[in-house]
KOLDOZA-94918 format. One record per residue (C-alpha): residue number from 1; x, y, z. Coordinates in nm, 4 decimals, padded with zeros to 6 digits. Example, Ala and Ser with C-alpha at 12.3 -4.5 7.8 and 13.67 -1.06 7.14 Angstrom:
[r 1; [01.2300; -00.4500; 00.7800]]
[r 2; [01.3670; -00.1060; 00.7140]]
//
This chain:
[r 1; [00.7563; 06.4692; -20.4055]]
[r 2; [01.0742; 06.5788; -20.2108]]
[r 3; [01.3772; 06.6036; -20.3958]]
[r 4; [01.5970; 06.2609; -20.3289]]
[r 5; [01.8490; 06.3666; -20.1029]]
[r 6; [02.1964; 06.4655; -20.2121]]
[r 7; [02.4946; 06.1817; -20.1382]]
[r 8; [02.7106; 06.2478; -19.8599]]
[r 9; [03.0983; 06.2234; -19.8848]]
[r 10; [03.2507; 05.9100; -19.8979]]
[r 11; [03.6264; 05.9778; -19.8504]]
[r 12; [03.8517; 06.2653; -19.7201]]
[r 13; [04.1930; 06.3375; -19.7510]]
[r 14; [04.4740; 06.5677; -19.6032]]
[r 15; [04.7722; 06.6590; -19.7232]]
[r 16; [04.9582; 06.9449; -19.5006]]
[r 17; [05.3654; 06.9944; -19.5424]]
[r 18; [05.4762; 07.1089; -19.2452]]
[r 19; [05.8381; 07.2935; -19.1868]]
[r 20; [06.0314; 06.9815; -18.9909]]
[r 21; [06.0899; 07.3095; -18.6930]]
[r 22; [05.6636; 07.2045; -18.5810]]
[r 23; [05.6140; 06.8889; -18.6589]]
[r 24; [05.5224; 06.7962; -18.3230]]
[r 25; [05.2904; 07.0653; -18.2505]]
[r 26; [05.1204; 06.9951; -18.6030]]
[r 27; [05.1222; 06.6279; -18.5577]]
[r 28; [04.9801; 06.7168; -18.2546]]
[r 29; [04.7136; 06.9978; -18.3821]]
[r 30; [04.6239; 06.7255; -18.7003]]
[r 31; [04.6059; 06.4601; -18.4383]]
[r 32; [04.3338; 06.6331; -18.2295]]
[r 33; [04.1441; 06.8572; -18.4868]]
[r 34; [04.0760; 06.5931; -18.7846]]
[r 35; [04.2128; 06.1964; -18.6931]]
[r 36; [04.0443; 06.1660; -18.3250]]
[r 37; [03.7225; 06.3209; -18.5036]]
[r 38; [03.7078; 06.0726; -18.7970]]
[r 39; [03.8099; 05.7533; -18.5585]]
[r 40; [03.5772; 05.8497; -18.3154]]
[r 41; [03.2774; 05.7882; -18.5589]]
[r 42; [03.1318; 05.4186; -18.6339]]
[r 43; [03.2236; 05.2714; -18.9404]]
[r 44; [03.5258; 05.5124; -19.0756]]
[r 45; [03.8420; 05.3856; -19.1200]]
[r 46; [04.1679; 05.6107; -19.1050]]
[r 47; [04.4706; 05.5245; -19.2220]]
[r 48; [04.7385; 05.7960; -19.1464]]
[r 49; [05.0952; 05.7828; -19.3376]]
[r 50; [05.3775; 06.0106; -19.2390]]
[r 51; [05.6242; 06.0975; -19.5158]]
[r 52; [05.9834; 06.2366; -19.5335]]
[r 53; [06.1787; 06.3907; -19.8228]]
[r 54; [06.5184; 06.5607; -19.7412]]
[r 55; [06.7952; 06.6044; -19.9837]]
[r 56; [07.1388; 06.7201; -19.9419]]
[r 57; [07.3154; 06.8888; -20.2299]]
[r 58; [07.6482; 06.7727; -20.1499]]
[r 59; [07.5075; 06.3871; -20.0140]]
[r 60; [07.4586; 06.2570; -19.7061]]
[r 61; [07.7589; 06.1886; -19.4269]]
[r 62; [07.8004; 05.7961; -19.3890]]
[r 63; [07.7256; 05.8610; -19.0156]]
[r 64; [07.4209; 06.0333; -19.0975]]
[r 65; [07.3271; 05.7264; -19.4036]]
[r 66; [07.4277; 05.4795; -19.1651]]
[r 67; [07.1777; 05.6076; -18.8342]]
[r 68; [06.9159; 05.6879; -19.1182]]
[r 69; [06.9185; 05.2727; -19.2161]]
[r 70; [06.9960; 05.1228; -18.8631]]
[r 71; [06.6385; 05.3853; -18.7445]]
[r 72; [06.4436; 05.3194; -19.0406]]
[r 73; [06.5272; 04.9620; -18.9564]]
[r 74; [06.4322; 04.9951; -18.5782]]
[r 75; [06.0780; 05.1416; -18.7070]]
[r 76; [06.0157; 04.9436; -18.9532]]
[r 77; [05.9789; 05.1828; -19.1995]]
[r 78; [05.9741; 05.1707; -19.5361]]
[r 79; [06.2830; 05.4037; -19.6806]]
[r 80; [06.5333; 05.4677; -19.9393]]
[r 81; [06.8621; 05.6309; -19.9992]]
[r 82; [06.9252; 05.7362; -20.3356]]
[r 83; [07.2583; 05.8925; -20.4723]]
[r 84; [07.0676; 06.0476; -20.7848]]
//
């Protein structure tokens, strides 16, 4: 009898940092080379989750902390500002 055939993958995942100078062109490149192909086939379901992670040695200007809530805000984003 045949050998029973081997299972396929059930779940991928991609992690890729990218320097903050091309994001757009690697959102763009990810976007087009791996998302469209997964939602373009029946019965997959992507989730994509963008991520940010900056830190400034000396802290953040208030202008800078206060544009950082009021966007997050406007997005709807889920953030944090941490003095540690």
């Amino acid at each position: 009898p045949p050998p029973p055939p081997q299972p396929k993958p059930r779940r991928f995942y991609l992690k890729k940092e990218v320097p903050a100078t091309d994001l757009l062109r690697e959102a763009d490149l990810l976007a087009k080379e791996i998302v469209l192909q997964l939602a373009k086939e029946p019965g997959v379901r992507v989730r994509v989750v963008l991520e940010v992670e900056a830190e400034a040695e000396e802290g953040f200007p208030e202008d800078l902390a206060r544009a950082l809530r009021e966007n997050s805000n406007a997005l709807k984003a889920e953030y944090g500002l941490e003095e540690a």
